[in-house]
N, C-alpha and C positions, 0 to 999 in steps of 0.2 A: 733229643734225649727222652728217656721212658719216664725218667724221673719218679724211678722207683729205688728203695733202700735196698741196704740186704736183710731188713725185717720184713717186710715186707711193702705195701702199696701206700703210705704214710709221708708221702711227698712234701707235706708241711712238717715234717716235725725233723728236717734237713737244720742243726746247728750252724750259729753264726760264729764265725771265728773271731777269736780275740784280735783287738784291732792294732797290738801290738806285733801279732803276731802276722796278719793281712800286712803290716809297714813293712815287714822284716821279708817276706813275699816280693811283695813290690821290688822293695830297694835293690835285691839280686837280680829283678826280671828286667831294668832298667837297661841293663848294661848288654852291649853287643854279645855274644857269646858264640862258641862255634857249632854247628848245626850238632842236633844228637839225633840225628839218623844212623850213626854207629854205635848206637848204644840200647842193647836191648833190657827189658824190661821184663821180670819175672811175676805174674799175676795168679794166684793161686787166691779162688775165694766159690765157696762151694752154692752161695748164689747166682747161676747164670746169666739172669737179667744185670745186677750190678757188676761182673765180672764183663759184662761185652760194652758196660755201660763203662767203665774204665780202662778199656781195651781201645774202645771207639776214642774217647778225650788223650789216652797217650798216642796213639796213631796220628791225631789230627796235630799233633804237634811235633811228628816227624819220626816216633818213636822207633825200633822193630819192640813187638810185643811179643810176647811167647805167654798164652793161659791156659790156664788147666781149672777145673772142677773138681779134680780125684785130686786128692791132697798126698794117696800112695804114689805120684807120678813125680813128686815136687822135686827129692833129691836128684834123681836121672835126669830130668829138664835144668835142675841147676848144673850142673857138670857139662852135660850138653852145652847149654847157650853163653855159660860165663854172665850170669847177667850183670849189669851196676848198679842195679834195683832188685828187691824184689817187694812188692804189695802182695801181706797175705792176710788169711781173716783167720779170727785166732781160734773161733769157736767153727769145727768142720769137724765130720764124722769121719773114720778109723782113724787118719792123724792128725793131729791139731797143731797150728800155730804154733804152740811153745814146744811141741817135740821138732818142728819143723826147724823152729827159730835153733835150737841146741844143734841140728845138727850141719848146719851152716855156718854157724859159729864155732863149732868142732875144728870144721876147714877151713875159713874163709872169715878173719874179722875183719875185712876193708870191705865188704859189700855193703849197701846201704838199706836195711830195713826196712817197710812203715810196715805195723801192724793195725788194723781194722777191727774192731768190735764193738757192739754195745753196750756191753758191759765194763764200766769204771773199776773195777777190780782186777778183771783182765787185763786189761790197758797196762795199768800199773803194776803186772805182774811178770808182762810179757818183755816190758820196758826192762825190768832187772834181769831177764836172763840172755838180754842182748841184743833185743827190737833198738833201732836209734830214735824212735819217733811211734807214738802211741795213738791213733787220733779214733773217733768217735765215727763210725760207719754211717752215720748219718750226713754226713756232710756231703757235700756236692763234690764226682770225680774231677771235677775239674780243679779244683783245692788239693786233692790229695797230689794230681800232676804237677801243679805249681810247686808244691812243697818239693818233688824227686828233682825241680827241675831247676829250683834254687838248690838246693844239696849238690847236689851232683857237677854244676856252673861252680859253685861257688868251692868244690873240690878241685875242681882244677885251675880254677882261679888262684889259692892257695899253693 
């Protein structure tokens, strides 16, 4: 891994996650589940290095992935692939996260969200117009895969 952010080359300033929330990780990742090699993954984050950097960690765990950089491509590729994910980054030039986030939510309220950014305002802005899960783009893609990967387990466990 590059282990680089999507701010940039700032490798140490990677958040540690609540360890409530690491338990709640765990506890889903515990359990046998059925391979998600049929289940693709929609990655829109106008970062390149963290975009292949999260690309690489869902692959490596059986993913299909589908990324993009152009954030104008996001709708056509969601139509296209049907994803059960989609990881985007909120803050991306001509369209952003929250235009993004609306018009998925237009179509589609069972797909499962995260949105990524540094900014604590966005998070929790992005969060009210229909992201399921808000988290801190600092964090290691390997947390963010865990998270799609309890969510998603733990959807069809239900």
């Amino acid at each position: 891994m590059l282990g680089l952010s999507c701010i940039g080359n700032i490798d140490f300033l990677r958040l540690k996650i609540d360890e409530k929330f690491h338990d709640f990780v765990e506890f889903f990742l515990t359990f046998s589940w059925e391979s998600t090699s049929n289940m693709p993954i929609l990655i829109i984050n106008q970062d390149d290095i963290f975009l292949k950097e999260l690309q690489n960690a869902f692959e490596g765990q059986g993913y299909q992935v589908v990324a993009t950089t152009d954030s104008r491509k996001a709708l056509k590729l969601f139509f296209q692939h049907r994803p059960t994910a989609v990881v985007l980054d909120v803050c991306m030039p001509n369209k952003d996260g929250f235009e993004i986030t609306k018009e998925i939510r237009g179509f589609c309220k069972k797909t499962f969200i995260l949105a990524v950014s540094a900014n604590q305002i966005s998070l929790r802005a992005i969060k009210k117009l229909g992201a399921n899960v808000a988290l801190s783009c600092l964090i290691e893609p390997t947390t963010i895969v865990s998270v799609i990967k309890a969510i998603t387990k733990t959807v069809r466990f239900l």
